[in-house]
Structures are given as structure tokens and as C-alpha cells.
N, C-alpha and C positions, 0 to 999 in steps of 0.2 A: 883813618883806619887803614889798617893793612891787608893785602888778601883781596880788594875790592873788587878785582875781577873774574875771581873763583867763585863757581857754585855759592858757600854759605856766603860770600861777603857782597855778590850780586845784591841775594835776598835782605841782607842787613841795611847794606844801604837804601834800597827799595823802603825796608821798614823804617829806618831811620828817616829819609826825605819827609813818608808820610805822616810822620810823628810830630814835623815841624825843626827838627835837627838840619844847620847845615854842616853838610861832610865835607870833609878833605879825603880825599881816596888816594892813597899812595900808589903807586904801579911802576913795574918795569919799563922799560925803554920798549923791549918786546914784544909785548904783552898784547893780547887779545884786546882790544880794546870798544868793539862795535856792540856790545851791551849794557857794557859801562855808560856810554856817549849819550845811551837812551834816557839815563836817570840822571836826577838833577843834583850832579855832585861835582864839585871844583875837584880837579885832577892835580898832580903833583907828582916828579915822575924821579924816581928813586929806589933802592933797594933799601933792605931791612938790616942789609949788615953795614950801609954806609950812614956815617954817625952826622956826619955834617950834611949830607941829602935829610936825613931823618931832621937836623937843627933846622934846616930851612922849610921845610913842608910842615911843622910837629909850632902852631904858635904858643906865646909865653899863658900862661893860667888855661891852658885848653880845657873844655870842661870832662870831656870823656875822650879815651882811646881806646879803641878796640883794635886786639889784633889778634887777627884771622887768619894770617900769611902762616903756612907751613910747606912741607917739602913732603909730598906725599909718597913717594917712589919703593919699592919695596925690592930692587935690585942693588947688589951688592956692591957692585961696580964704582956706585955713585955714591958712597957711604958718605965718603970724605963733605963734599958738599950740600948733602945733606945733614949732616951736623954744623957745617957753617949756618949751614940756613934756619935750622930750628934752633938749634942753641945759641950760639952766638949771636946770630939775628934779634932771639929774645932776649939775650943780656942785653943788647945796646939799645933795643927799644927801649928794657927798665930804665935804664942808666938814662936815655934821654927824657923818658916821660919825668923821669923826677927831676930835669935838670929844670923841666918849661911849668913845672910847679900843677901836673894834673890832677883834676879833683878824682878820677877813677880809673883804673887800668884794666878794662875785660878781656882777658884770655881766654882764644878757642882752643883748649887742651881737645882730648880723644878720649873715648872710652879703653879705647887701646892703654892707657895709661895702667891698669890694671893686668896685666899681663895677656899672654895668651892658654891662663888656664880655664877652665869650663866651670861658671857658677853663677849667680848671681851679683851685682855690684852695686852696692850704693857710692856717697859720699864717703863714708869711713873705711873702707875695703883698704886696703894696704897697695899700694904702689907694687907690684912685683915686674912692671916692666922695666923697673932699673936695671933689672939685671938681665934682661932679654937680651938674647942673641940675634932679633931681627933690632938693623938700625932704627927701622920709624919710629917700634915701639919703646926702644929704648930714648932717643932722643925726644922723640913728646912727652915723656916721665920726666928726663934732665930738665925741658923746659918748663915743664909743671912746677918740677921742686925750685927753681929760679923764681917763679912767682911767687908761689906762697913765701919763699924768703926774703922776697920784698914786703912783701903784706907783714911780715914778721917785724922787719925792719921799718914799718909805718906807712909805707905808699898803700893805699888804699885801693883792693884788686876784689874781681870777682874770677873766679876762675869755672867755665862752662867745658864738661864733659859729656858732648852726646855721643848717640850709637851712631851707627850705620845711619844715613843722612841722602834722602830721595827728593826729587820734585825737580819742579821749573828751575832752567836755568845752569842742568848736569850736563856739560859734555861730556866725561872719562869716568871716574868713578862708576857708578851703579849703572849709567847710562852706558856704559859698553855693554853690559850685560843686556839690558836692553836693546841694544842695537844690533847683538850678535841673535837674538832671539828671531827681531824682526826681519831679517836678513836670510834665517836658516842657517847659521854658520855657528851655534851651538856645540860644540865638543864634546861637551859633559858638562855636570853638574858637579859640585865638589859639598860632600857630605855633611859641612855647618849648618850655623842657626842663629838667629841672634836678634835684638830688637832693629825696628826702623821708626825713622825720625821725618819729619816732614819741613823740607829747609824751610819754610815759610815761618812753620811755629818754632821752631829751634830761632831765628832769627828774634822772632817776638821776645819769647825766653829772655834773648841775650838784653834787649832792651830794657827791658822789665826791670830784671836782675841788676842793671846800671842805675837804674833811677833811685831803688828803695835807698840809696845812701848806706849809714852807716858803718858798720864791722865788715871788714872784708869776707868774700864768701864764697863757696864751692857747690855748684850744684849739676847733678848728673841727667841725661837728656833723653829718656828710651822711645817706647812706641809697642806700636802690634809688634809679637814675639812673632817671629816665621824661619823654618828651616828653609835653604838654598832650592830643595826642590820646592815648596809651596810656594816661595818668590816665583819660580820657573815658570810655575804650570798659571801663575795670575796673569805675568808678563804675557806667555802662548796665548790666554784670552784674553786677554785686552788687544794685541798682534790679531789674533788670527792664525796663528801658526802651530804648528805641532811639534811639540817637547817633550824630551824624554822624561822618565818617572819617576826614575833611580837614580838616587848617587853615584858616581862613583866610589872605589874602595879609594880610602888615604892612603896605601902604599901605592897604587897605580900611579896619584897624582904629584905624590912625591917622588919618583920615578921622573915621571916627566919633568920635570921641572928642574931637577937635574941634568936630563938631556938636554930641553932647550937653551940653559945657561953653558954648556960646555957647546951647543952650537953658537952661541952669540958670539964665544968667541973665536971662531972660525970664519963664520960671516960682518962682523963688525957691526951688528945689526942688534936692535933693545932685544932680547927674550921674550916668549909668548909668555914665557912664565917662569918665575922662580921657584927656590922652597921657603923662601921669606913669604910670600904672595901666597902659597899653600900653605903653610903655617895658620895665616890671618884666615884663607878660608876654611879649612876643617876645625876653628874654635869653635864651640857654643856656650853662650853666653846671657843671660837673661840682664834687664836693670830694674830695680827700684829705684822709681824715679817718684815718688811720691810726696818728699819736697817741695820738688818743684812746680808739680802739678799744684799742690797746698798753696805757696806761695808766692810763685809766679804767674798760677792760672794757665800753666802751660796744658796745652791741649794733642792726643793723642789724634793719629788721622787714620784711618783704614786703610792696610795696604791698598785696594780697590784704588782708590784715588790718588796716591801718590804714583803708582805706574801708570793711570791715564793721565797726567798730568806732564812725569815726566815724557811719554811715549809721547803726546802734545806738544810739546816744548821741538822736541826733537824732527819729527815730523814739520811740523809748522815752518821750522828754521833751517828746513832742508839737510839737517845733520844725520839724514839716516843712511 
């Protein structure tokens, strides 16, 4: 699998070991690696875009691959390799998984795959992040529609679309939000909404959804619906801390994000924030995920516990 040492691919593997699966976990040379070290999974140290690291790590009839690996960055800067990485990385994983004869190919796509318009999403909602102007969201669509054109073409794929994605095991994602909470270094809140996932069960999900065999398949990942302030004000009780109420207006934050990206390039320094990164947060967005609740038995978790959970993780692990 790919991604092993990321948030969702932690928790897969985790789910995976305890399933009786043994893992190959791919990873960078770089890579964080003192979480991974914990679970019981043979490493192999490689990128997603190198075809011959992937031939060596990736054995002949493997029964399942998963891959988790994406480029999550929502700054402009780094476009270029950020479509190395989600697209290109996903051509050559297909191209190798069909070379080593896999019985299943699961892709972690994004809810994101659906654009940045405001509505509800299932499985059949139309792709409109093809045509997105933020990179992530357009490159995780590119690598969507690569998969199911394998699946078209015969390899056998499942492809998984959850939402927003909380729990054990976050350091960046949602856990910055948490950590700026717990901290008191809060800014504002940005006016969105949108479902949350619990990486434990989104992992289960994905296994699930591997096992049933058959027709290649798509299934979408939601959770508790909650706007950016109602995440806010759980995180502040759970913390301890005191949070503002109010959104911000979306042109303030678009503003800012603006300024910070014409400071980054003055200081040579990442931006607190883009208009890609405001974009993804003033969406709202609901899912029917009702699918896969039916037929994966996937299970919804109460915001409550996925922020003491992830606030737990991070605490525990001195990451705060």
C-alpha cells in the first residue's frame, strides 16, 4: 500500500495487520516513519512515481493494493508536483498493478472529486472537479477518472470517496485546527460545513469494500454534517479553551489569503494561507453515503469523539 505513513494509511494498515493481512507499506526515503515502525508491516522505501521501486516492492499475483498516497497541498506554488504525484504517480501504480497481475486495486479518491460547489454528493453526482481551478481538486478528479478507466479496461478497482477525515493518528490536516485551538492561536473561523469521517471507520470501509470481490465499485464516505464553527466550539470543549462564535465573512478570508501568498513571496516562506485553502473552506457540502453504510456496514462516529480522540493522539504524542 501507498500513503502508509499518512493519517488514513496509519489507520488502514492498523486495520489491515488486524484483519490477518500482511502489508507491504511503501514510503519515502524521508518520511516520518516512528508510527509506521509501531505496526506490524514490512516496509519498502520508494516513491509512487518510480516504476521500478513500485516493480520491486509491488510482488507478482499481489492480492490487494491499496493506494492511499496523495499530494495534499492546496498552494499554487507547487502545482507542478503535485500533479506528478497524484496523477502520474496514479498512472504508474495502474500500469504496475496490472503489470504484477492484482486481484484488486482500491483507490483513496476525495470527496473533493466533486467540485467546490455546495450540495449534497453521492456516488453518481458528476465529477465537476475536472474542471476546478484549485490543483488538488482538479488532480484527485484526473486521478479518479484514471481509475475507473482501468476498471473499464478490466483491472478490478474499488474506488473510495470520503469527506473530511478526523481521528488517531492526524498531525496536519484537521489536527492543525485542533492544535491552533488548543494553543489559543485561533484567527477565525472560515464560514463552511461539511460532513466528518472517522479514520478508523473510513479504513474499515476501505477493507470491506476490498474483500466483497466482484464488479469494480465506487462508494462515498460522510459522517456527522457540522459547520466550521460547530467543529470550533466542540474542539474549545473538548480543549478547554475559548472560541470565537462567528464565522468570518468569505471576502475577508479571501483577502487574506491573497495577502499571505503575495507575502510568501517576499519571505520565501509556505503562506498561512491561500485562496485555493479558502475556497476548500467556505464550501458546504452534505454526503449520502447510504451505500455504504447498506453495504459496507460502515459506521458513522459523533463529532464528540473523533476530536477527543484526535486531541488524545496529539496530546499523548507531545504533538501539541
Amino acid at each position: 500500500m501507498t500513503g502508509a505513513t499518512g493519517f488514513l494509511g496509519l489507520n488502514l494498515v492498523e486495520a489491515l495487520c488486524s484483519s490477518g493481512y500482511e502489508v507491504i507499506a511503501l514510503h519515502r526515503a524521508t518520511s516520518d516513519l516512528r508510527f509506521l515502525e509501531r505496526l506490524e508491516a514490512r516496509r519498502a522505501n520508494g516513491s509512487i512515481t518510480d516504476a521500478a521501486a513500485l516493480r520491486n516492492a509491488m510482488p507478482e499475483g499481489v492480492d490487494l493494493v491499496f493506494h492511499a498516497a496523495a499530494n495534499t497541498g492546496v498552494w499554487a506554488r507547487n502545482n507542478d508536483e503535485q500533479t506528478r504525484d497524484n496523477v502520474d504517480g496514479t498512472r504508474t501504480m495502474l500500469e504496475v498493478a496490472r503489470e504484477k497481475g492484482v486481484k484488486r486495486f482500491v483507490y483513496t479518491s476525495s470527496i473533493t472529486v466533486y467540485g467546490l460547489e455546495d450540495g449534497t454528493f453521492d456516488e453518481d453526482s458528476p465529477l465537476l472537479g475536472l474542471d476546478s481551478w484549485v490543483n488538488y481538486v482538479r488532480t484527485k478528479a484526473l486521478a479518479d477518472e484514471l481509475v475507473r478507466a482501468a476498471a473499464a479496461a478490466g483491472l478490478p478497482v474499488v474506488v473510495m470517496r470520503p469527506a473530511h477525515i478526523m481521528g488517531r493518528y492526524d498531525r496536519s490536516n484537521w489536527a492543525t485546527l485542533v492544535r491552533l485551538v488548543a494553543q489559543g492561536r485561533l484567527p477565525g473561523i472560515p464560514p463552511g460545513s461539511g460532513c466528518f469521517c472517522h479514520g478508523r471507520e473510513v479504513a474499515r470501509a476501505h477493507v470491506r469494500a476490498a474483500e466483497r470481490g466482484g464488479d469494480s465499485e465506487t462508494f462515498v464516505l460522510g459522517g456527522p454534517p457540522a459547520s466550521f464553527v460547530e467543529l470550533v466550539r466542540v474542539i474549545g470543549e473538548v480543549t478547554g479553551r475559548k472560541v470565537p462564535k462567528r464565522a468570518l465573512p468569505e471576502a475577508v478570508l479571501r483577502i487574506a489569503g491573497q495577502v499571505y501568498v503575495a507575502a510568501s513571496a517576499l519571505t520565501g516562506k509556505a503562506p498561512r494561507g491561500t485562496p485555493e485553502g479558502v475556497a476548500l473552506a467556505c464550501q458546504n457540502f452534505r454526503v449520502d453515503d447510504s451505500r455504504a453504510r447498506g453495504e459496507l456496514g460502515y459506521r458513522h462516529v459523533p463529532l464528540h469523539e473523533m476530536v477527543r480522540e484526535s486531541y488524545a493522539f496529539l496530546r499523548d504524542e507531545g504533538l501539541l
